[in-house]
Steps between C-alpha positions, in 0.01 A plus 500: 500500500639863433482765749216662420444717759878663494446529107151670535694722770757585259289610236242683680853663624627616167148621404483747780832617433457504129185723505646721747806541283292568192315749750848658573594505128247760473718718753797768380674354759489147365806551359723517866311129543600287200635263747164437630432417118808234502410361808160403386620363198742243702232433692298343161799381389518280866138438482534346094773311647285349775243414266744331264585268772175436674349432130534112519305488838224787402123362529190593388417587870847736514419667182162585578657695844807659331344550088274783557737715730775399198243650243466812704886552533533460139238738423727749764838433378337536111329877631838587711722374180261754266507760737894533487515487135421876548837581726786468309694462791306181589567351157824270622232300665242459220630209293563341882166532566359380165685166517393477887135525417534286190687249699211489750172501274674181324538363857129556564437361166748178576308459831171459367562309203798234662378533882135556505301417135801187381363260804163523440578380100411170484651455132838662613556278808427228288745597227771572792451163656538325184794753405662360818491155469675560163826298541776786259804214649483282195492768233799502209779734556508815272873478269 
């Protein structure tokens, strides 16, 4: 089982901060906080990392505690990411941000289609189980 909770913890986290940075982004004095910025964005980058190595032991049951909050933090770090585009001085952190969000949306997307839909697909468990009792010792050598 993954750790749920301390994933839904993390993300509800990063969502707060995120809005509250894209708050602060509207601010002249945004600029004297770009750390702030950074430090949210290694934050997602911990938080993709987590979910890259919980992803073998995600359930339906996890996803349906951590996949809305994810949604939501997309949808921040998407609004916060468009929202800089308009201070040049943020723009270093644009292309981070773009792969950070693309990198989680195909997480969400992995989730649901490997972790929560793949199980209940009676015609691709059966093609798995007889795709593992496929015995590859006995095949030729390639030259």
């Amino acid at each position: 089982m993954c750790q749920t909770q301390v994933i839904s913890k993390h993300i509800g986290q990063i969502g707060r901060k995120s809005f509250d940075r894209r708050m602060r982004i509207a601010s002249p004095m945004f600029v004297e906080r770009r750390g702030e910025l950074a430090r949210l964005l290694n934050e997602v980058d911990k938080l993709s990392d987590r979910l890259h190595d919980e992803f073998p032991t995600i359930s339906e049951n996890d996803y349906r505690l951590f996949g809305p909050e994810l949604k939501v933090l997309i949808s921040t770090l998407k609004a916060l990411r468009q929202d800089s585009l308009n201070r040049k001085e943020l723009k270093p952190y644009n292309n981070r941000m773009r792969q950070q969000i693309a990198d989680l949306e195909e997480l969400d997307h992995d989730i649901k289609a490997f972790r929560v839909n793949a199980p209940k697909n009676e015609e691709l468990q059966a093609t798995m189980a007889m795709l593992n009792n496929l015995d590859f010792t006995n095949l030729p050598m390639q030259p």
